[in-house]
Kinemage of the C-alpha trace (Angstrom):
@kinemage 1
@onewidth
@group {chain A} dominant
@subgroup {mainchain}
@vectorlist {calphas} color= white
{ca unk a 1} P 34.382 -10.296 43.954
{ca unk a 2} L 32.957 -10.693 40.557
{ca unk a 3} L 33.684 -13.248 38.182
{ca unk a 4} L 33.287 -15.159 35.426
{ca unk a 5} L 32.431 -18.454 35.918
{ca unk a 6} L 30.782 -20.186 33.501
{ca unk a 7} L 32.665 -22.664 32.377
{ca unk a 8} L 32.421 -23.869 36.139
{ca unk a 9} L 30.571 -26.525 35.157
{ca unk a 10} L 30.671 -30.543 34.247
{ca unk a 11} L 31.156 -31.258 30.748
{ca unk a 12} L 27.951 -33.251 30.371
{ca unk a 13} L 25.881 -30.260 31.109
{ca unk a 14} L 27.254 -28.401 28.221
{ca unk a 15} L 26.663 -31.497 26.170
{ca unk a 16} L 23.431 -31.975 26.955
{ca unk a 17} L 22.832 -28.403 26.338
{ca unk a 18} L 23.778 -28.618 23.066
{ca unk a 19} L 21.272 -31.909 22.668
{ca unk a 20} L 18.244 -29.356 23.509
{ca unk a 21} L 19.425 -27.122 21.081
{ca unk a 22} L 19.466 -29.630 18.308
{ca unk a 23} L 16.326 -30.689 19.184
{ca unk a 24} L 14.502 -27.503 19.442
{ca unk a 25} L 11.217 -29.091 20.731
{ca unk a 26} L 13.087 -30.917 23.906
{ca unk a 27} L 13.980 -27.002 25.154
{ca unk a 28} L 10.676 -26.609 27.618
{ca unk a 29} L 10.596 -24.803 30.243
{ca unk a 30} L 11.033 -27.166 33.032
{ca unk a 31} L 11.370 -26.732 36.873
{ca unk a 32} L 14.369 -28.288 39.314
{ca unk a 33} L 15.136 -28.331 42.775
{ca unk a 34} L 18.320 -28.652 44.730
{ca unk a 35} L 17.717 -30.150 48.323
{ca unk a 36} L 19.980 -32.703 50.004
{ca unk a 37} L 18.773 -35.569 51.703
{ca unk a 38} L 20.460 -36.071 54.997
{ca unk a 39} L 21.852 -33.414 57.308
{ca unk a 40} L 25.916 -33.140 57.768
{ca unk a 41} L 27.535 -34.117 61.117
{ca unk a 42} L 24.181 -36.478 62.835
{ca unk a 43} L 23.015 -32.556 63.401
{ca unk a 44} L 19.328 -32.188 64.137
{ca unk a 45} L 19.044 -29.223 61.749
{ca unk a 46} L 21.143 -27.266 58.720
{ca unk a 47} L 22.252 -23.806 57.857
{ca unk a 48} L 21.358 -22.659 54.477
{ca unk a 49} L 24.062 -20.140 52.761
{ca unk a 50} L 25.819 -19.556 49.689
{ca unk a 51} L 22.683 -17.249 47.977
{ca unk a 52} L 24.627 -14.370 47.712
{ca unk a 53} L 27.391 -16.038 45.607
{ca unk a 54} L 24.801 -17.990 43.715
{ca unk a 55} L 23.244 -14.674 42.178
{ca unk a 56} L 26.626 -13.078 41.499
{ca unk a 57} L 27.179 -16.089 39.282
{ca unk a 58} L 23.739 -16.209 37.642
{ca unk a 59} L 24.752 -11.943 37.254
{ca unk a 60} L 27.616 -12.761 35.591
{ca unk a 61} L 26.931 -16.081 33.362
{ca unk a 62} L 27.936 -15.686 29.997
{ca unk a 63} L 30.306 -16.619 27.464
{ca unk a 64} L 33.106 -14.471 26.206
{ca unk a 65} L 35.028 -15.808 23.177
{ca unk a 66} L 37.716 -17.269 24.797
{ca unk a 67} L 35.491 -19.840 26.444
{ca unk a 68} L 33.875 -20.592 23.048
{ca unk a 69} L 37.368 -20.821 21.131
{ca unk a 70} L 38.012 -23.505 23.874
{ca unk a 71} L 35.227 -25.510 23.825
{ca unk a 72} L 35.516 -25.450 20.050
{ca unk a 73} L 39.100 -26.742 20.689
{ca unk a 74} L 36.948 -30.170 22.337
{ca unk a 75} L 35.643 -31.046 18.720
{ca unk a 76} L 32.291 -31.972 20.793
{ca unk a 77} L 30.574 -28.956 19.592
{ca unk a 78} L 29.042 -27.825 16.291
{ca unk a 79} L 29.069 -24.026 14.988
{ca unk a 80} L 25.438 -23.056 15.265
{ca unk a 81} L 26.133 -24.149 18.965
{ca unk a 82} L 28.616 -21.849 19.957
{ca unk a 83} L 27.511 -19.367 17.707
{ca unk a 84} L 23.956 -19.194 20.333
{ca unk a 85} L 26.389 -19.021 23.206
{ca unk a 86} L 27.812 -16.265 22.499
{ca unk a 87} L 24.114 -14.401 22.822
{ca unk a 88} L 23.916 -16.887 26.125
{ca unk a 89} L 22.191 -14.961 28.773
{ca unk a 90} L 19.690 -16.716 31.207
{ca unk a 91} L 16.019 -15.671 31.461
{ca unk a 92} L 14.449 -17.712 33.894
{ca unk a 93} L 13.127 -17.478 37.466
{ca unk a 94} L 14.805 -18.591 40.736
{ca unk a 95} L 13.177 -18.862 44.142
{ca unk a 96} L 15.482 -19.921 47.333
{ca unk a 97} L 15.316 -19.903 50.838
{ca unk a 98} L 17.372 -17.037 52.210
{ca unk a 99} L 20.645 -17.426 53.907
{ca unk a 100} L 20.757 -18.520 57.549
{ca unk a 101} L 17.490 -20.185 57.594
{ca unk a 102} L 17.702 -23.512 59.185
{ca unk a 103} L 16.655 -25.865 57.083
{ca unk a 104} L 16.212 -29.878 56.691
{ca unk a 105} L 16.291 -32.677 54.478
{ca unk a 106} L 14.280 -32.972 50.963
{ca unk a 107} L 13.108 -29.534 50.916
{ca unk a 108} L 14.039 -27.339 48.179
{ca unk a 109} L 16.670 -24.978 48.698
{ca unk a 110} L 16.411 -23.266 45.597
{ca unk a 111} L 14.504 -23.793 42.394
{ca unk a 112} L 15.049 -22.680 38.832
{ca unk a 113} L 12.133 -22.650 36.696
{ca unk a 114} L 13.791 -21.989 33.205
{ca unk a 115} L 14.227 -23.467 29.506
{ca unk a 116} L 16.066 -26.960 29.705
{ca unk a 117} L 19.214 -25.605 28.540
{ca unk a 118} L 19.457 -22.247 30.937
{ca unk a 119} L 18.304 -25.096 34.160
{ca unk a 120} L 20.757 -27.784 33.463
{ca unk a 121} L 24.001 -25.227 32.476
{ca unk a 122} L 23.627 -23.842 35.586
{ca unk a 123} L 23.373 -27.346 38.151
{ca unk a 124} L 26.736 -27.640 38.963
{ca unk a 125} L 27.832 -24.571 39.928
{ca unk a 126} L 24.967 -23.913 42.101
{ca unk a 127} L 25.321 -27.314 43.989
{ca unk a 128} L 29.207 -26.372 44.261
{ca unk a 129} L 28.161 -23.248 45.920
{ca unk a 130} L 25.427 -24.096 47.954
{ca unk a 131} L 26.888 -27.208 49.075
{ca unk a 132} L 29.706 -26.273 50.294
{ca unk a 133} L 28.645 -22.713 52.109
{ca unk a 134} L 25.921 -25.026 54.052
{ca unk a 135} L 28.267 -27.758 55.201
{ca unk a 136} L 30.863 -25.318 56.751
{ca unk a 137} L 27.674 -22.673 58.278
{ca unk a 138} L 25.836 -26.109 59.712
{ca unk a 139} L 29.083 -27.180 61.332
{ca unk a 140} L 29.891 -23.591 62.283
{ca unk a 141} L 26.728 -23.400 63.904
{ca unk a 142} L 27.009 -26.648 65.563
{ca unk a 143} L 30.367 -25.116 67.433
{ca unk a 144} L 29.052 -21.723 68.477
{ca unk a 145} L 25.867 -23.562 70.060
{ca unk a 146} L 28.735 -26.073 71.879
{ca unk a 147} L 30.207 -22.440 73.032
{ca unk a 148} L 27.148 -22.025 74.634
{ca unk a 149} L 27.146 -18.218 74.434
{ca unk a 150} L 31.192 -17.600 74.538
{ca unk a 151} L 32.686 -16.461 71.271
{ca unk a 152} L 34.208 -18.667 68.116
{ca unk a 153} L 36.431 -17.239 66.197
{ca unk a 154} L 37.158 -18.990 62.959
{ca unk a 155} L 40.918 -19.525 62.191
{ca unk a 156} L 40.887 -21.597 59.831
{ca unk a 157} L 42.458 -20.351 56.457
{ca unk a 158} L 45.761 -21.866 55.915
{ca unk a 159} L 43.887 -25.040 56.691
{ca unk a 160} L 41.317 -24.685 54.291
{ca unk a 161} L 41.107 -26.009 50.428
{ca unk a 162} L 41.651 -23.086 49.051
{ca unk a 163} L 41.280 -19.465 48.928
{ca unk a 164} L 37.830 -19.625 47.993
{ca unk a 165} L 36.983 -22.359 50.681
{ca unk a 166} L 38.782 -20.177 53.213
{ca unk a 167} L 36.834 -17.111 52.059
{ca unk a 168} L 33.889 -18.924 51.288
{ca unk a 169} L 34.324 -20.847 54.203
{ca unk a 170} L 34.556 -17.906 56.847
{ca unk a 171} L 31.597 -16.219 55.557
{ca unk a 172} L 29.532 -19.407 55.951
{ca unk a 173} L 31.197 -19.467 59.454
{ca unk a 174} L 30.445 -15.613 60.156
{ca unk a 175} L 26.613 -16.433 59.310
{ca unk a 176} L 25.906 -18.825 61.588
{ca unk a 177} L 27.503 -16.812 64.468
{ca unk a 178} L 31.163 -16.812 64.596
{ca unk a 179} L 32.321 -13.664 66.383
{ca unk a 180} L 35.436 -13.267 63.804
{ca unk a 181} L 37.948 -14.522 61.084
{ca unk a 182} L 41.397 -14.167 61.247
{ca unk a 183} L 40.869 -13.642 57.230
{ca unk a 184} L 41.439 -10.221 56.268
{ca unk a 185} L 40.227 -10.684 52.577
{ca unk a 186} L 36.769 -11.823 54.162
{ca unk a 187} L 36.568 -8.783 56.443
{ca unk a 188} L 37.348 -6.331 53.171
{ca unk a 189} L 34.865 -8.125 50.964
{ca unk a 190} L 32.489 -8.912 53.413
{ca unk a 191} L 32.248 -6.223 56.079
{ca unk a 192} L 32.834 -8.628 59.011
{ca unk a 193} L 35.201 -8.330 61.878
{ca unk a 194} L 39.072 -9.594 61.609
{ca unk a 195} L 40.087 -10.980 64.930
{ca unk a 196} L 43.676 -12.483 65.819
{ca unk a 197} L 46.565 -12.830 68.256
{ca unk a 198} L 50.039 -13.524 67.415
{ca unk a 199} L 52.060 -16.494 66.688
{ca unk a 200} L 54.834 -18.615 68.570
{ca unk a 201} L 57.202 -17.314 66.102
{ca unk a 202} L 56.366 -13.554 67.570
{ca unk a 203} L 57.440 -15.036 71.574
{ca unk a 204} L 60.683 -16.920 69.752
{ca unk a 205} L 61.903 -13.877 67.773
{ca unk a 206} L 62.073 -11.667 70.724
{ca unk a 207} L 65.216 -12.050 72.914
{ca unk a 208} L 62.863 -13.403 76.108
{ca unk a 209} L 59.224 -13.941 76.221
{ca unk a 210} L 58.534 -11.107 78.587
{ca unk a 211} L 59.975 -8.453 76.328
{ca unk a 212} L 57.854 -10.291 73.138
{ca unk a 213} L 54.847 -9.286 75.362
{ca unk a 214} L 55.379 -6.194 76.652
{ca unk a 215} L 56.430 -5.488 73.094
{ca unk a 216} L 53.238 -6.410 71.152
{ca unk a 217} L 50.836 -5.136 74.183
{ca unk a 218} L 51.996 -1.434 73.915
{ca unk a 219} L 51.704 -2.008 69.936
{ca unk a 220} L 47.709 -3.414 70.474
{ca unk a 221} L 46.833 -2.773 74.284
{ca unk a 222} L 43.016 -2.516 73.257
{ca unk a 223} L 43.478 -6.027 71.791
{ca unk a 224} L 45.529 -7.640 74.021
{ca unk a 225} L 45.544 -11.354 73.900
{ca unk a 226} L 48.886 -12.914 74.784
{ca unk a 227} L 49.873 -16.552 73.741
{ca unk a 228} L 51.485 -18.104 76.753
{ca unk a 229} L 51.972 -21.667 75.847
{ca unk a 230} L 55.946 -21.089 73.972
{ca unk a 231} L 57.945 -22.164 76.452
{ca unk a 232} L 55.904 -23.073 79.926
{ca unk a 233} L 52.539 -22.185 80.211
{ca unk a 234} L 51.764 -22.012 84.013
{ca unk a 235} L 55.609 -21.338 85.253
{ca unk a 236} L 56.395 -18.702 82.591
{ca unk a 237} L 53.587 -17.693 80.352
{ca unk a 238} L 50.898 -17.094 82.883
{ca unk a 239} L 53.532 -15.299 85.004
{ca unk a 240} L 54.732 -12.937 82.425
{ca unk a 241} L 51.459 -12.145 81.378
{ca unk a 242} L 50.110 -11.227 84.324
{ca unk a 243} L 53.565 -9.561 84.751
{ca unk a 244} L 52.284 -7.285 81.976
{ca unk a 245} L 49.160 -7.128 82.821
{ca unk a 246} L 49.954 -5.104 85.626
{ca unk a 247} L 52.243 -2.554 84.131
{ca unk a 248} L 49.255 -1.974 81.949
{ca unk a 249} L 47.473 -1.172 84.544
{ca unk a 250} L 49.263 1.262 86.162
{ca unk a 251} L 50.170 2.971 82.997
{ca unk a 252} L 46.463 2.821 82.352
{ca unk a 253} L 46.267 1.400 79.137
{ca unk a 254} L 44.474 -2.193 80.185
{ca unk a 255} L 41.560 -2.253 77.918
{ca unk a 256} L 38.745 -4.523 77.785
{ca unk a 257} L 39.529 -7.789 76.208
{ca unk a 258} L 42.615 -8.635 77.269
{ca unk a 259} L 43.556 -11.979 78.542
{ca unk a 260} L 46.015 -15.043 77.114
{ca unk a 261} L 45.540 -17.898 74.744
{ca unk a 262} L 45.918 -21.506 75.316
{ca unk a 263} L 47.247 -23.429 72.382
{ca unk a 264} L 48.880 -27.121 73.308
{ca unk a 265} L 48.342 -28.855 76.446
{ca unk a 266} L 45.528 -30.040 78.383
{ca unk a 267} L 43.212 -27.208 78.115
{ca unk a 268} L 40.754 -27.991 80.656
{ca unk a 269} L 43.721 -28.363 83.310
{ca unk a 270} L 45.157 -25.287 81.959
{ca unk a 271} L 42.738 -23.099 81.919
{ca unk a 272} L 41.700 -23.595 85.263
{ca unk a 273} L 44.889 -23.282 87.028
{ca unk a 274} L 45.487 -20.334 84.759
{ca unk a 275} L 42.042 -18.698 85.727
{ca unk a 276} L 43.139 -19.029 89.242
{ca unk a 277} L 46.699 -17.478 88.791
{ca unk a 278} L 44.986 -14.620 87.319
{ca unk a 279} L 41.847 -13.992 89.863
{ca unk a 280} L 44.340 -13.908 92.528
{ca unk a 281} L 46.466 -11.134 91.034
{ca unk a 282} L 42.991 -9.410 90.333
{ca unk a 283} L 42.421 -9.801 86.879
{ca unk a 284} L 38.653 -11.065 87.255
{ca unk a 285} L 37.839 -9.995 83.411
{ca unk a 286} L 41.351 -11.571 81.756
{ca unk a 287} L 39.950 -13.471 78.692
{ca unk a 288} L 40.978 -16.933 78.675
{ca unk a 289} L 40.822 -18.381 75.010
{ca unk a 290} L 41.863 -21.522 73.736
{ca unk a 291} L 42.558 -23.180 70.060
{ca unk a 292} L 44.263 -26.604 69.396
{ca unk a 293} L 42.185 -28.551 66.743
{ca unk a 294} L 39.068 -27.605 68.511
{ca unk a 295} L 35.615 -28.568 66.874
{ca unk a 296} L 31.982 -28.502 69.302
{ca unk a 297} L 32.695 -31.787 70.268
{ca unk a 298} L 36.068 -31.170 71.974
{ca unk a 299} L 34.331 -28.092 73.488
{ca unk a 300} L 31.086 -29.874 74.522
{ca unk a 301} L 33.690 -32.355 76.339
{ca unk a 302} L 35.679 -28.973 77.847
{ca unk a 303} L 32.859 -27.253 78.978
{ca unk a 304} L 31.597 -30.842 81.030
{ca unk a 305} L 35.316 -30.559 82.231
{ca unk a 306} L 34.501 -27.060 84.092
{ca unk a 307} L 37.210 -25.495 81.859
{ca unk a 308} L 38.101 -21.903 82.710
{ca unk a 309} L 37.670 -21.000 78.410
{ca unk a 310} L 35.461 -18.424 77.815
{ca unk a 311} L 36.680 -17.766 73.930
{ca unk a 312} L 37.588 -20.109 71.390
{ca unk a 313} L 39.591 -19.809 68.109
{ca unk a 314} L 38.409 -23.243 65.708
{ca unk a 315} L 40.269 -23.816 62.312
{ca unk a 316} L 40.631 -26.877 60.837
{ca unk a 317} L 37.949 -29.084 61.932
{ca unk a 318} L 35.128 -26.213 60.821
{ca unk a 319} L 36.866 -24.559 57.719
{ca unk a 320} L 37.299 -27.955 56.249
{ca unk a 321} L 34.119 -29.450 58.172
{ca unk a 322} L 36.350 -32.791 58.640
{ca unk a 323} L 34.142 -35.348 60.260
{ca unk a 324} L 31.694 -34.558 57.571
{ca unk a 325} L 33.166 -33.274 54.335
{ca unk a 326} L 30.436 -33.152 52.117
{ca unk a 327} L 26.955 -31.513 52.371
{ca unk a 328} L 25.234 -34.012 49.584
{ca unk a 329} L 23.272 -31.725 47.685
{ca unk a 330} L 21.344 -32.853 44.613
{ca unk a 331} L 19.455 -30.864 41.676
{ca unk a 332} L 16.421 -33.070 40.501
{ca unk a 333} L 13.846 -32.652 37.186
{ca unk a 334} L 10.322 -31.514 39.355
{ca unk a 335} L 8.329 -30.958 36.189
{ca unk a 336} L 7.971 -29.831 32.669
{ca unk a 337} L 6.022 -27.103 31.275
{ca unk a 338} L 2.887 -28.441 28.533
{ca unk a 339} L 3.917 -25.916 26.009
{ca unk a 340} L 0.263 -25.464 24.967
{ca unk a 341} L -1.514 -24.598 28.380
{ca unk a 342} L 1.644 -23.503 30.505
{ca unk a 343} L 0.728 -25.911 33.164
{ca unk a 344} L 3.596 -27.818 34.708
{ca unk a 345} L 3.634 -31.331 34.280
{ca unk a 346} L 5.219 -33.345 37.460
{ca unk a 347} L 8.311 -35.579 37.065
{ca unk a 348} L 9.780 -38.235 39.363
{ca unk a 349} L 12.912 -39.893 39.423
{ca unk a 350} L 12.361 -43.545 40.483
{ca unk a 351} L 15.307 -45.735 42.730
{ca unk a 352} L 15.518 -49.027 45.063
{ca unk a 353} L 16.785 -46.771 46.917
{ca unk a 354} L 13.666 -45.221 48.191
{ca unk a 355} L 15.349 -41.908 49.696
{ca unk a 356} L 16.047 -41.192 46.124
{ca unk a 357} L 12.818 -41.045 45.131
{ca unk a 358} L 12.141 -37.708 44.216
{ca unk a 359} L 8.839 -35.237 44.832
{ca unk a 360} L 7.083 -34.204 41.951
{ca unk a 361} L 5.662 -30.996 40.698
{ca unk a 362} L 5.911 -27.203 41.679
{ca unk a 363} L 6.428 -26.786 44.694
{ca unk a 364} L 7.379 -24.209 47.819
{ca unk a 365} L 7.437 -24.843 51.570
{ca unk a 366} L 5.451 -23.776 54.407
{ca unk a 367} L 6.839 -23.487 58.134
{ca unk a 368} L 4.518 -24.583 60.427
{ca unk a 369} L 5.125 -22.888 64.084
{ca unk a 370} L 3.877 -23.414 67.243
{ca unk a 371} L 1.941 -20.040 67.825
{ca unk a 372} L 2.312 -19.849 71.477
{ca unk a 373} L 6.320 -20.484 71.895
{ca unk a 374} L 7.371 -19.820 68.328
{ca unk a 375} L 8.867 -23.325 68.075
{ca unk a 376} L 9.366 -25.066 64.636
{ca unk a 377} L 6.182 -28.125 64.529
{ca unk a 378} L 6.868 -29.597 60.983
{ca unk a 379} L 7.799 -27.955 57.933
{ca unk a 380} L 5.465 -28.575 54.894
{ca unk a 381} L 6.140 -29.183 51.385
{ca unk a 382} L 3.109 -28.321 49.330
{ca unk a 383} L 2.740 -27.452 45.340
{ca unk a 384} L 2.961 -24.014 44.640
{ca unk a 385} L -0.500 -22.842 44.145
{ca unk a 386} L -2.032 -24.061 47.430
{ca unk a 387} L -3.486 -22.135 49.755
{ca unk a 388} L -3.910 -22.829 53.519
{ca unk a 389} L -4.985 -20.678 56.709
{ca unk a 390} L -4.382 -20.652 59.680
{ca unk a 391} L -8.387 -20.083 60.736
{ca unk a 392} L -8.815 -23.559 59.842
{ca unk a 393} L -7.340 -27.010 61.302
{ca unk a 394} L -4.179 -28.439 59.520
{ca unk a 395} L -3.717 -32.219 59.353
{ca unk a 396} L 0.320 -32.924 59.208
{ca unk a 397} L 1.279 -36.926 58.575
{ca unk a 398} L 4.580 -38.621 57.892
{ca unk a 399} L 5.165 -39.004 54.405
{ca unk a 400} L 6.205 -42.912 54.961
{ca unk a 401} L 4.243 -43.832 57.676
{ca unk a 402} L 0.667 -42.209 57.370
{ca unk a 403} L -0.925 -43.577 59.944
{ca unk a 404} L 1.214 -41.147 62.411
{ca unk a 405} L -0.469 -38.123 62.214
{ca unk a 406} L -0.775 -34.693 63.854
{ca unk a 407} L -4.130 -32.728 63.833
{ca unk a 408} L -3.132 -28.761 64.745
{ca unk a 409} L -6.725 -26.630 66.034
{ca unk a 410} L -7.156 -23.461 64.462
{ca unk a 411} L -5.330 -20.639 65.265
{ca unk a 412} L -2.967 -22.731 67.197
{ca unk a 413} L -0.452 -22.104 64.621
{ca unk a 414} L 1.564 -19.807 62.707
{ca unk a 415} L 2.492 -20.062 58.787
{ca unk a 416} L 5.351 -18.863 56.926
{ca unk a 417} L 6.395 -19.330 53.200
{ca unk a 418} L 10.142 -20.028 53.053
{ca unk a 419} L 10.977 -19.489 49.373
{ca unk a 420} L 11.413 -16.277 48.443
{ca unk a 421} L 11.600 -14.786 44.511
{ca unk a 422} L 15.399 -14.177 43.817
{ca unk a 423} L 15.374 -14.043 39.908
{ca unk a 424} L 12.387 -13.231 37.673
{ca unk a 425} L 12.758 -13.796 33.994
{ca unk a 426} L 16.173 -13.795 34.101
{ca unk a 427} L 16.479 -10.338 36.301
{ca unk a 428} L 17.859 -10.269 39.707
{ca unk a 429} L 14.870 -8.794 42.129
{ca unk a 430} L 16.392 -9.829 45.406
{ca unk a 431} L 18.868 -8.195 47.376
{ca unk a 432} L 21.007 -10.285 49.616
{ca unk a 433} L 21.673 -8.447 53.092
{ca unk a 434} L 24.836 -7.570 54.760
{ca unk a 435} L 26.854 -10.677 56.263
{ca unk a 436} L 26.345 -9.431 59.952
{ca unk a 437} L 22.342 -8.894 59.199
{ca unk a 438} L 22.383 -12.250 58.042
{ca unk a 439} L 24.010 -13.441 61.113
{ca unk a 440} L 21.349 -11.567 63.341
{ca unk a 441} L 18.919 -13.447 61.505
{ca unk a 442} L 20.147 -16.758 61.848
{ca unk a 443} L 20.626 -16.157 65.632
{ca unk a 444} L 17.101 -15.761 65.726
{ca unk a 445} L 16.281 -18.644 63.191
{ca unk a 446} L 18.317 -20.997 65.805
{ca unk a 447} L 15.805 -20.172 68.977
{ca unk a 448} L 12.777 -21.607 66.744
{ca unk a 449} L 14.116 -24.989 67.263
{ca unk a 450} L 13.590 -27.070 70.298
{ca unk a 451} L 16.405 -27.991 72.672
{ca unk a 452} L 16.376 -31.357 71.807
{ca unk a 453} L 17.013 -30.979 67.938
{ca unk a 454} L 20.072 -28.697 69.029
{ca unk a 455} L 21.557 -31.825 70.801
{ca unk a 456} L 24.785 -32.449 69.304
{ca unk a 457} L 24.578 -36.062 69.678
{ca unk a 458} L 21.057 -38.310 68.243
{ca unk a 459} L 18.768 -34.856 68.116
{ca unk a 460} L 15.232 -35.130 67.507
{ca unk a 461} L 14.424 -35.004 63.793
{ca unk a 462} L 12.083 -32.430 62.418
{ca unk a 463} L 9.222 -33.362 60.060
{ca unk a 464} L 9.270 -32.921 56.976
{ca unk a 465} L 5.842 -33.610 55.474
{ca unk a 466} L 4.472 -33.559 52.430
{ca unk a 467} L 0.539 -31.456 51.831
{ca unk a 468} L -2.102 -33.973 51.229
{ca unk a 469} L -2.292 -32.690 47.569
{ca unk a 470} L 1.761 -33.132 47.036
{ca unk a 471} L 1.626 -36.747 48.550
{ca unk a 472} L -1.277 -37.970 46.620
{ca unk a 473} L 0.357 -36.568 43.373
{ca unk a 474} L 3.232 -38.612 43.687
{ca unk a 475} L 1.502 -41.978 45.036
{ca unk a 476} L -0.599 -41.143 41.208
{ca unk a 477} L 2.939 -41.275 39.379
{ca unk a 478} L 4.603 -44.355 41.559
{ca unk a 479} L 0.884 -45.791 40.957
{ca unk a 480} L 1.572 -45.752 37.035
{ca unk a 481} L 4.886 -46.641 36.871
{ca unk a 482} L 4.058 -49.547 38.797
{ca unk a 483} L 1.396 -50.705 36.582
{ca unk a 484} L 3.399 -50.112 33.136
């Protein structure tokens, strides 16, 4: 779904655009990052996503003559101004880590290396994006790993804020493992599977509950789900399923993937005397799925429970990630290019605060893996042109605390450069996979981390150093503020 949206941006962007363009000489080619600096939810780990939106934007940025005529309408902008925006285009470079990588705090998502006025235009749209598509695939992913291997379907659309949150929102979902949406625009624009059952209001406008089933499973017997909470769940719902179950069966049209849907009640209790109301008329393989307000807490709690669920439909709490509703993302000044040599002159952004501190310079990230089981070690953030290998030892130590240290032998570990190029001067050179190959990957990106960062509740944190040459570069620019 292309579109337009450039003017999706904060008014002080565009003004300080127009300050670089005034000032010819402040338009350098500088570098930012967007990271965030605490993961959503108390989770151990996040889900980067949003990529694939980010370049249709960057595809599409420019500004057609209504946008001018309106921004002219402000009286904040002179004519040579909007005059240059009309020729707008951007020309820079972006590198990002793909979607459904897990990722952690302070290391760059993304990074645009571009004139002043092409990097800071484009901030708030890319932290809108990439902000939100993260929360809702780290919380998505969070509640499929609750599942523990049963499917999550994501049902969440006329919760969401939105029809771009609920599209948005679903795809996030999708990556990080969600068997479905019950959003049909998704599936169309997004190749992903549409899953769904039928409402109350289907059971209510039928003259009796049993003919409302029998109806709708001769209309979708190869999708059979029946919602059997309308009216009594274990003295009429159950019954009647079952009921038609069994005529099904004999008529042989009971397909795999049938079963009923829990939607009110106690679930755990439910579900279990439901489970055994349906072994005992010999449907072993009836699917027993469950929604209600559900998030991976409430199924972490269900599962303890011995609940008889084996699929679960979750709407609200992940679509709108509601414990959690913001991912925190942030786009910092890294450096500025010396016009006369080209190299890149680190920046740092100074706070009390010292979280906000900021990392200097150009920089990428290098994964550090455990070369025997594949597990995640540390991840390192290191400038750009450093090189490492793997034939020779590799000293990891906490940014804050130095003295805790980690010495790795050679050949005991495995490298791998996250960022990837996405844009080159101003040209698109990356091509974002399919939704469902991006969910494959993620699957696999998830069984790199240990079992106790997947713990829903106080995980182990991840490292996140910083290279020997990146730390010392920064303690060199808090040094000199410090003495000024």
């Amino acid at each position: 779904m292309s579109r337009n949206l450039t003017l999706l941006t904060d008014l002080y962007e565009l003004t300080m655009m127009q300050g670089y363009f005034k000032e010819k000489s402040a338009n350098e080619t500088v570098i930012f990052d967007a990271f965030f600096r605490n993961n959503p939810f108390g989770s151990g780990y996040s889900i980067a996503a949003g990529l694939e939106q980010v370049i249709e934007y960057i595809n599409n940025l420019h500004f057609e003559q209504a946008d001018v005529d309106y921004l002219r309408s402000t009286g904040l902008f002179a004519e040579d101004f909007l005059e240059y925006l009309l020729h707008f285009h951007f020309s820079g470079d972006i590198y990002a880590i793909p979607e459904g990588t897990v990722v952690f705090p302070r290391e760059p998502l993304l990074k645009v290396i571009a004139p002043i006025m092409e990097a800071q235009l484009i901030e708030t749209a890319i932290l809108n994006i990439i902000n939100h598509q993260s929360l809702i695939a780290t919380k998505a992913s969070r509640v499929v790993h609750a599942a523990a291997g049963d499917g999550v379907m994501e049902f969440g659309l006329r919760r969401a804020q939105g029809p771009d949150a609920g599209i948005y929102g679903a795809r996030a979902a999708m990556i990080a493992g969600c068997i479905g949406t019950s959003n049909v625009l998704c599936g169309q624009m997004f190749d992903v599977p549409v899953k769904g059952t039928h409402a109350h209001s289907w059971i209510m406008s039928f003259p009796d509950e049993l003919t409302a089933f029998r109806t709708y499973a001769h209309l979708y017997p190869t999708a059979c789900i029946l919602l059997v909470d309308t009216y009594n769940t274990l003295k009429s719902g159950v019954p009647h399923a079952i009921q038609v179950f069994q005529e099904l069966k004999e008529e042989g049209l009971l397909h795999k993937g049938y079963g009923i849907r829990l939607d009110s009640g106690d679930l755990a209790y439910l579900s279990k005397k439901a489970r055994a109301m349906l072994d005992e008329a010999g449907f072993f393989d009836a699917v027993i799925s469950a929604s209600n307000d559900l998030d991976e807490t409430l199924i972490n709690s269900l599962k303890i429970q011995g609940a008889a669920i084996n699929s679960w439909g979750v709407g609200t709490n992940l679509i709108t990630a509601k414990d959690n509703p913001s991912f925190g993302g942030v786009y910092k000044l890294a450096a500025i290019q010396n016009p006369e040599n080209g190299k890149f002159i680190p920046k740092i952004k100074l706070s009390e605060n010292s979280e906000k501190i900021t990392n200097p310079g150009n920089k990428t990230i290098r994964r550090v893996y455990d070369r025997e089981n594949g597990k995640i070690i540390a991840d390192l953030i290191c400038l750009a042109d450093e090189h490492f290998s793997e034939e020779n030892s590799l000293l990891l130590f906490d940014p804050k605390d130095t003295w805790k240290k980690t010495l790795l032998a050679p050949n005991s570990y495995h490298l791998r450069e996250l960022m990837l190029p996405v844009f080159q001067k101003g040209q698109c050179v990356y091509h974002s996979p399919k939704v469902m190959d991006i969910q494959a990957y993620c699957k696999q990106e998830i069984t790199t981390l240990w079992e106790e960062t997947l713990r829903l509740v106080n995980p182990n944190r991840v490292h996140v150093d910083l290279s020997n040459e990146l730390w010392h570069m920064k303690q060199q620019l808090l040094d000199s503020y410090n003495i000024r």
